[in-house]
N, C-alpha and C positions, 0 to 999 in steps of 0.2 A: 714428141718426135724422138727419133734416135739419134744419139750421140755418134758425131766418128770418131768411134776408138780403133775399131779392130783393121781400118783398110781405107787408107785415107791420101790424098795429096796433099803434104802439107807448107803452104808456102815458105818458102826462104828456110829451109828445113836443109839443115847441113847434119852430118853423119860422117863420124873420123877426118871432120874438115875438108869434106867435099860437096857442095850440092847436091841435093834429089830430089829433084823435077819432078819422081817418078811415082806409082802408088806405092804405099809401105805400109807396114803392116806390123802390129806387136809381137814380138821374138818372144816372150813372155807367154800371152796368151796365147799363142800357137803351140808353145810347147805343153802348158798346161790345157789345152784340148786333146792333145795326143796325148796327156797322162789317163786324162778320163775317160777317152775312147779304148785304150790299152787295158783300163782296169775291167770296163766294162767286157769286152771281148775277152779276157781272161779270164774273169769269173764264167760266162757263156760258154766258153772251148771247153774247160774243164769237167762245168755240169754234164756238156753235152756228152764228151767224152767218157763220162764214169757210168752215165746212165744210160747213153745211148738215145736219150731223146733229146729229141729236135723242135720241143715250143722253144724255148728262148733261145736259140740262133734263128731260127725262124719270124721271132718278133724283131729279133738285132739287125737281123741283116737287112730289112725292108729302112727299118729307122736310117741305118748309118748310108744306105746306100740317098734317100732323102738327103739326108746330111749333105754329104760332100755333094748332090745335084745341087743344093743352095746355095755352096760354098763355089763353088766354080762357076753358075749360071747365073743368080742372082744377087746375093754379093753377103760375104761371109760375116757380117755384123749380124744378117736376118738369122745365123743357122741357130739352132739352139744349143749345139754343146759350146759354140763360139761363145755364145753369149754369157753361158756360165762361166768358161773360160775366163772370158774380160771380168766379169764381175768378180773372181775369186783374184785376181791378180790388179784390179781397180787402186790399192795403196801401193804399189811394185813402180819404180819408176819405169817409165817404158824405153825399150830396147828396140828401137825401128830399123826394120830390113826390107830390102825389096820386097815384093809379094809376086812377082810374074811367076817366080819358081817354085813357092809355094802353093802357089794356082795349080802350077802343072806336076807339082808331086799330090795335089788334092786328085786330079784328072786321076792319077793312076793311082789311087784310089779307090777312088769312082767305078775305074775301069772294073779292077776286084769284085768290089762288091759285087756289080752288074753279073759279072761270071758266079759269083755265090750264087747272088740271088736267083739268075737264072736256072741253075743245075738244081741247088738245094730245093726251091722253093717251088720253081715254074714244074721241072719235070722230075720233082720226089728222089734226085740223087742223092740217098745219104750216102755217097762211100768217102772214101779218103778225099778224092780231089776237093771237094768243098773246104775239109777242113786244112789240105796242104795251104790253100788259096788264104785262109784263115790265120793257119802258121805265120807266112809272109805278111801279112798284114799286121801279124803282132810283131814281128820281128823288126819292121817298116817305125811301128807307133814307138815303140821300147827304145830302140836307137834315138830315134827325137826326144822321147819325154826323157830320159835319164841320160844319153850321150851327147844332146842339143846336136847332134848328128841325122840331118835329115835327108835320108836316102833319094829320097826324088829331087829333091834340089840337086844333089851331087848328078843325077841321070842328067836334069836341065844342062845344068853346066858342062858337066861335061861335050853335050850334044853343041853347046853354046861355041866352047872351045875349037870343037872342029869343023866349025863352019855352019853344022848342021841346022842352026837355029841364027837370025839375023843378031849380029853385035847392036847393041843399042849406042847413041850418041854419049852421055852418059854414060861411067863406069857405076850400075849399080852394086850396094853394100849386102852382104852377107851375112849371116852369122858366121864368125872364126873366117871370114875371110875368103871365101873360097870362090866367091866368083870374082876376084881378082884376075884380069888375064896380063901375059906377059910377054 
């Protein structure tokens, strides 16, 4: 059976000395999925770019858009770059944060891809717009894996902040803090 490492509720489970009730998720592993999804898309942007062919974002985009459909529908231990993930960071003491907004920076994502993989692959679009879609996506992965700065959680939050999104009962924990509200 599988271990919960990667997204889990875990009882009496306090974080900066407050309770969390809620699901959470390894800060560690997630940031080290974004290293390997960034390396991956970078090596792909560049091939494709120098050569102008389109097998490997073409085999990328179909995978990663799978990916995060696991990660957001069925639950992110299953996906496979997660899994590598955990297991490279498996000696790392674990740095647990919520995972709601992690979810919903996966969702947009997801959303990415879908628009890649639509244009690129359904209706043979090589021009720019695949790979601006692509750009932001690196730019997306790079800010987490190397800044532990993760853009869609900031959208969450922020959406969270003004209302847009219900406050939970619970102040969930962040990386660096940031869905603190005030």
């Amino acid at each position: 059976m599988f271990k919960k490492d990667i997204w889990e509720i875990i009882p009496n489970l306090t974080i900066n000395w407050k309770p969390a009730p809620y699901w959470v998720i390894n800060e560690r592993a997630v940031r080290k999925n974004a290293l390997i999804i960034f390396t991956l898309w970078v090596m792909t942007f560049f091939y494709t770019i120098i050569t102008r062919d389109f097998f490997f974002f073409n085999i990328l985009v179909p995978i990663l858009f799978i990916d995060f459909w696991i990660k957001i529908s069925v639950w992110p231990k299953y996906s496979p770059f997660s899994k590598l993930a955990n297991f490279l960071v498996k000696d790392q003491k674990k740095e647990y944060v919520w995972a709601k907004q992690k979810r919903f920076a996966w969702g947009i994502w997801f959303v990415m891809s879908f628009i890649t993989l639509t244009l690129a692959i359904w209706f043979w679009i090589t021009c720019w717009l695949p790979m601006i879609l692509c750009l932001l996506c690196l730019w997306f992965m790079y800010a987490e894996a190397f800044f532990w700065y993760c853009v869609g959680c900031s959208i969450y939050i922020y959406l969270r902040k003004n209302g847009y999104i219900k406050i939970e009962k619970h102040a969930p924990v962040c990386a660096n803090w940031k869905c603190e509200l005030k």
